[in-house]
N, C-alpha and C positions, 0 to 999 in steps of 0.2 A: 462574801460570796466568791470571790473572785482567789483567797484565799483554799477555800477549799475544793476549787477544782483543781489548782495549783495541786493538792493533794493527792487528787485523783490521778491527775495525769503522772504524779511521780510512784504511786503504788502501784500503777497499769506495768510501768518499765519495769521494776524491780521486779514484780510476778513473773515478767518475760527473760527479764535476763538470768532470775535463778532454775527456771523452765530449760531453758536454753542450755546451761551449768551441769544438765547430768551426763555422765561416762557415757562417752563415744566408743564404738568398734569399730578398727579398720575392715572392712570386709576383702576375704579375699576377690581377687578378678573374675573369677567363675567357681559360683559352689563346689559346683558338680567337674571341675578341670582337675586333671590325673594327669600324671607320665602318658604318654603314647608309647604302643608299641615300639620296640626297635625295626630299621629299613629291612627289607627282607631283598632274596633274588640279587646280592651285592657282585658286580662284576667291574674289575680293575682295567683298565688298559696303559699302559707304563708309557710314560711321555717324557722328552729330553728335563732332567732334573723333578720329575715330579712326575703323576700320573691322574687319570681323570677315570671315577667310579660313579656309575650306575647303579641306581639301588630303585627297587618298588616302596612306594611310600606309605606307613600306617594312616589312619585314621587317627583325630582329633592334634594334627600336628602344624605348628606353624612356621618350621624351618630344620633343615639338617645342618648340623656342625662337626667337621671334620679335626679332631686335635691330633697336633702328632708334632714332633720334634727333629727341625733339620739338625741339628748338632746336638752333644750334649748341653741340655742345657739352655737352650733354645728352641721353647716350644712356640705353635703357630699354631693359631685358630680361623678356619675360614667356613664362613654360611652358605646357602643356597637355601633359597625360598622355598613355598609348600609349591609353587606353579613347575617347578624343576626336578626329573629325576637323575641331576648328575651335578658332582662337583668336580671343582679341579684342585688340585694340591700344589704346588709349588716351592722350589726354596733348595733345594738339594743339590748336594755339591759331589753325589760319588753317587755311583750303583750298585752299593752294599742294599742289603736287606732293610728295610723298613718296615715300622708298622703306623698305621694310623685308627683310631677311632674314631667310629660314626656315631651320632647322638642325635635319635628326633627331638624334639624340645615344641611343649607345648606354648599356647598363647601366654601361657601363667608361669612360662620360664621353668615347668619340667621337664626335666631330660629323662629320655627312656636308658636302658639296660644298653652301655655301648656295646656295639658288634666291631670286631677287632680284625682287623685283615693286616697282611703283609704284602710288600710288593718290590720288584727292583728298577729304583727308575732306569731309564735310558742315558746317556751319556749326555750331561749334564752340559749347555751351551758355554761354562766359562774354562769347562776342560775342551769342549772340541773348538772355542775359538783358539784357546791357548795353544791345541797344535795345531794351529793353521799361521802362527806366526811365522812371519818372515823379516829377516832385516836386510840393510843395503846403505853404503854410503850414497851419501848423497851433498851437494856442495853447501858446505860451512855445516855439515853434520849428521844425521844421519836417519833412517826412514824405517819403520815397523809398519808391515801391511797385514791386514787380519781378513777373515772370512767369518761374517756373522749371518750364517741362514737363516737360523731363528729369530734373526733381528731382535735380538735380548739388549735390554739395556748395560752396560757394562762403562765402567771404567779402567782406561787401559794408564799404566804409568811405567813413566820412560824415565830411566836414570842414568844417572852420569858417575864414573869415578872419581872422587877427589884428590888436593896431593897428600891428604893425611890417608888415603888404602877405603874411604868409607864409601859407601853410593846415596848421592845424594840428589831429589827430584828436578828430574832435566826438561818435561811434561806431561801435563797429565790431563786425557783427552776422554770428555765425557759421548759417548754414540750409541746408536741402536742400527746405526746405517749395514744393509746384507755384507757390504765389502765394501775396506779403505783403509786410511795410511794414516797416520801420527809422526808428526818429523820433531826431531830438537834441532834446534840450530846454534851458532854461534860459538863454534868451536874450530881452535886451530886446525889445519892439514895436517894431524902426525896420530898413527897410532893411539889407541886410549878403548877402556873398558867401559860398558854401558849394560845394563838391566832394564826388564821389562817383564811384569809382572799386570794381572787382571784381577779387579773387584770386582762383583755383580750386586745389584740392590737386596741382597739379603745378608750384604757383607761376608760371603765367602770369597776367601781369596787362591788367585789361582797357585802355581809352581810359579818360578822364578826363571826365566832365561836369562844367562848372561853371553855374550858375547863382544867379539873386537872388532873395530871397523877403525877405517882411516878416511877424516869426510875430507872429499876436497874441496882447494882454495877457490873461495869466493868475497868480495869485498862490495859494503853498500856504495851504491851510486851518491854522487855529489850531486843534490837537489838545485843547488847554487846553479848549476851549469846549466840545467835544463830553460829550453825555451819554445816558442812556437813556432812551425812552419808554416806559413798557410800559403798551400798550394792551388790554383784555380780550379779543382775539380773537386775541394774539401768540400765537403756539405756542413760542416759546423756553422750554427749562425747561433750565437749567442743568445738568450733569451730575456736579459733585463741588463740595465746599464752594472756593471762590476768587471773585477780582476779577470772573470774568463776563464781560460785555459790555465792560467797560473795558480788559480786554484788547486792544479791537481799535484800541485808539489809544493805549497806553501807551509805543508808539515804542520798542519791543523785538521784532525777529523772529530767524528764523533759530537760534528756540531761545525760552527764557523762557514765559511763561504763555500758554496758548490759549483761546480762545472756543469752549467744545464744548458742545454740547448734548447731551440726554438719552438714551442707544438708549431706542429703542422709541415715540419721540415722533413720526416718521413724516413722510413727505414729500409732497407741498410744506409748507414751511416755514418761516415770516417772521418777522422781528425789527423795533424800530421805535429811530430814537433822533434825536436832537436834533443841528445842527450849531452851533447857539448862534449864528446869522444866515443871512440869507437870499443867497444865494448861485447863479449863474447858472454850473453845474458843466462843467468842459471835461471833466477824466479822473477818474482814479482808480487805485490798483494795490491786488491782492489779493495777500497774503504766506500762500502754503501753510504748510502744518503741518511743520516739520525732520523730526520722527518717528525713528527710527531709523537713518536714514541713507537715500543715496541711493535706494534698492531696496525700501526699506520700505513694508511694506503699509498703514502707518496717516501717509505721509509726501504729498511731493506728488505728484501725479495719481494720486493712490489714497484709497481708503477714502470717510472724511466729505469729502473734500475737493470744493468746490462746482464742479458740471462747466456746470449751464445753472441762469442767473438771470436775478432781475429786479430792475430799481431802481421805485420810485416816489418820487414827491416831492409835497409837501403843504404849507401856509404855516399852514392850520388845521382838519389831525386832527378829525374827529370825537371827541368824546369815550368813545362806545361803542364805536368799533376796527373799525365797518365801512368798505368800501372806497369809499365813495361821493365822499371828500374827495382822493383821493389818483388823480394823473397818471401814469401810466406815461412814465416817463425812457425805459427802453429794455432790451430783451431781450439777455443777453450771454453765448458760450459759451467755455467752459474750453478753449482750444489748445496744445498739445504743442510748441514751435518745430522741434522733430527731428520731426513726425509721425510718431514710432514707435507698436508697436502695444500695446493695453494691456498691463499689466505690467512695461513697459520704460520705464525715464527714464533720459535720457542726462544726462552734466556740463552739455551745454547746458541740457536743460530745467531740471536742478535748480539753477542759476545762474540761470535766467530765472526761476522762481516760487517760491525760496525768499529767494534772496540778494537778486535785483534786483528780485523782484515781477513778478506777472504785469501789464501794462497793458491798460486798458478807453480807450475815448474816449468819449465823451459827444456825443450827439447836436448839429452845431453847432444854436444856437438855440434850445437849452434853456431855459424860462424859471427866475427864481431862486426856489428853497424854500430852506427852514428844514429842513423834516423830510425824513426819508429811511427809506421803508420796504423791506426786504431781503427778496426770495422766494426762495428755494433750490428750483429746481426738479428738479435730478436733481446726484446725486454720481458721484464716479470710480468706486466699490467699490459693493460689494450692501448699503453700510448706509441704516438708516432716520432720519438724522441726520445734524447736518454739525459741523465744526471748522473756525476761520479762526482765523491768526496774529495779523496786522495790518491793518489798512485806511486808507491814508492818500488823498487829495483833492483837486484843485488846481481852479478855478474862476477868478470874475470878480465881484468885489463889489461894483463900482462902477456 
């Protein structure tokens, strides 16, 4: 008995499974789906490197697609949904004649009959940043300042001549900031040849400036010499048992011990210390807090992290800690290189003010101090307190 239900149940499967066995058809997405008309009523308006086109949309369409080619050979496709009557184009590196095509393109991935327009962009952000170059010695090297309206992503690169005649990368500064500067450093006082040339994210690149500058001498500070002053009207008060203030030249960032002071000690807030000689100061760089990582609320451009300072300089401090002895250097504010909005730091920024340090320039003409007093005027975050990694120094002591 038991035998031949066994049976049954194996002649029920095999019926099913050669049932199952006959020729499948893929069906298309939609019977009844066809090409859509082409956009009709198409109107260009010409935009810095690219242009933004208005078109009336057919029926039975599920997006428009603009093809068109910045270079030879380099073509670029960009969508805009059925809810949109305008796309943008982008990419172009001159205001020659272009053409691009429009394509509706059904649910079912048909493209209508393209409609073919011509246009001439506008002068393209990595030729009008390109002439808004400027250069300028500047000490231990030399300084490229640019004008970015459009705020275009660009990379700018700054070269150096070698002693075999060739140009070789001196730095290379990734921004979108409206307007700002790129320095190389680390070159003698004497005449010498230097290039600066712009990529933009579709890798066109710009012309080639070369020019001569002669940077002048400047020399880093001896970190060894540096020490503290604490004068009776310093508001520093340390905030856990550690190294302190020596922290800020122990010549470890990017992580290791911080310079934090006390919550609740309040702002503004000065510190005072020694540079162990008198010294005619060109820069400076400020090493943000690592903190938790990129995003972090206690890291750089957040939290204690010092957003507007002051320097001052003195040769001989009062000894009661009022300000009567002490020159104002110069007023300085905490900058974003990505000008993002608070809460957001990019790999740029945190490469720029954690790894590479945020850079200060110093007043040219600066006369030379010894002391150096620190006002912390306002931080990144809603604290009453600030935190610095590192602070290192470069000047003229001759």
């Amino acid at each position: 008995m038991m035998n031949a239900i066994r049976k049954y149940i194996m002649g029920g499967m095999l019926l099913l499974f050669f049932l199952g066995c006959k020729e499948s058809k893929v069906e298309p997405f939609d019977k009844d789906d066809a090409a859509p008309g082409p956009v009709s009523n198409v109107s260009v308006k010409s935009l810095p490197g690219g242009a933004s086109i208005t078109y009336t949309r057919p029926e039975n369409m599920l997006y428009v697609k603009a093809v068109y080619a910045i270079r030879p050979g380099e073509q670029r496709e960009v969508k805009a949904t059925y809810y949109k009557n305008v796309i943008t184009i982008d990419g172009f590196a001159d205001t020659n004649e272009h053409e691009v095509s429009l394509y509706a393109v059904s649910r079912g991935e048909n493209a209508s009959a393209p409609v073919v327009i011509k246009f001439k962009p506008l002068t393209p952000p990595i030729v009008s940043i390109f002439e808004s170059l400027k250069y300028e010695s500047i000490f231990g090297g030399v300084r490229v300042l640019f004008s970015n309206t459009s705020e275009a992503d660009i990379v700018i690169n700054l070269l150096k001549q070698d002693d075999l005649g060739g140009f070789v990368p001196a730095e290379t500064f990734y921004t979108k900031r409206k307007e700002g500067s790129v320095n190389a450093r680390g070159f003698q006082p004497a005449r010498q040849k230097f290039a600066v040339y712009l990529r933009d994210r579709w890798s066109n690149y710009s012309d080639t400036l070369y020019f001569e500058a002669t940077p002048l001498l400047e020399q880093l500070l001896d970190k060894t010499r540096f020490k503290e002053l604490r004068l009776p009207t310093d508001t520093y008060v340390q905030h856990i048992n550690g190294p302190g203030m020596a922290s800020l030249w122990d010549n470890t960032w990017n992580g290791g011990t911080v310079f934090h002071t006390k919550p609740g000690t309040g702002l503004p807030q000065w510190f005072t210390f020694d540079l162990g000689e008198s010294v005619a100061l060109s820069r400076f760089k400020m090493y943000h807090r690592l903190g938790a990582g990129q995003q972090s609320s206690d890291g750089a451009y957040a939290g204690g992290d010092p957003r507007s300072f002051e320097l001052y300089g003195s040769n001989a401090p009062n000894a009661n800690g009022t300000w009567d002895s002490w020159e104002l250097i110069g007023e300085f504010e905490s900058i974003k290189p990505s000008g993002s909005p608070a809460g957001t730091v990019t790999s740029e920024d945190f490469q720029f003010a954690v790894v590479n340090g945020e850079e200060f320039d110093v007043p040219v003409g600066t006369p030379k101090y010894r002391y150096i007093r620190w006002k912390t005027k306002r931080v990144w975050g809603l604290l009453d307190h600030i935190y610095l990694n590192e602070l290192t120094f470069w000047g003229n002591k001759q």
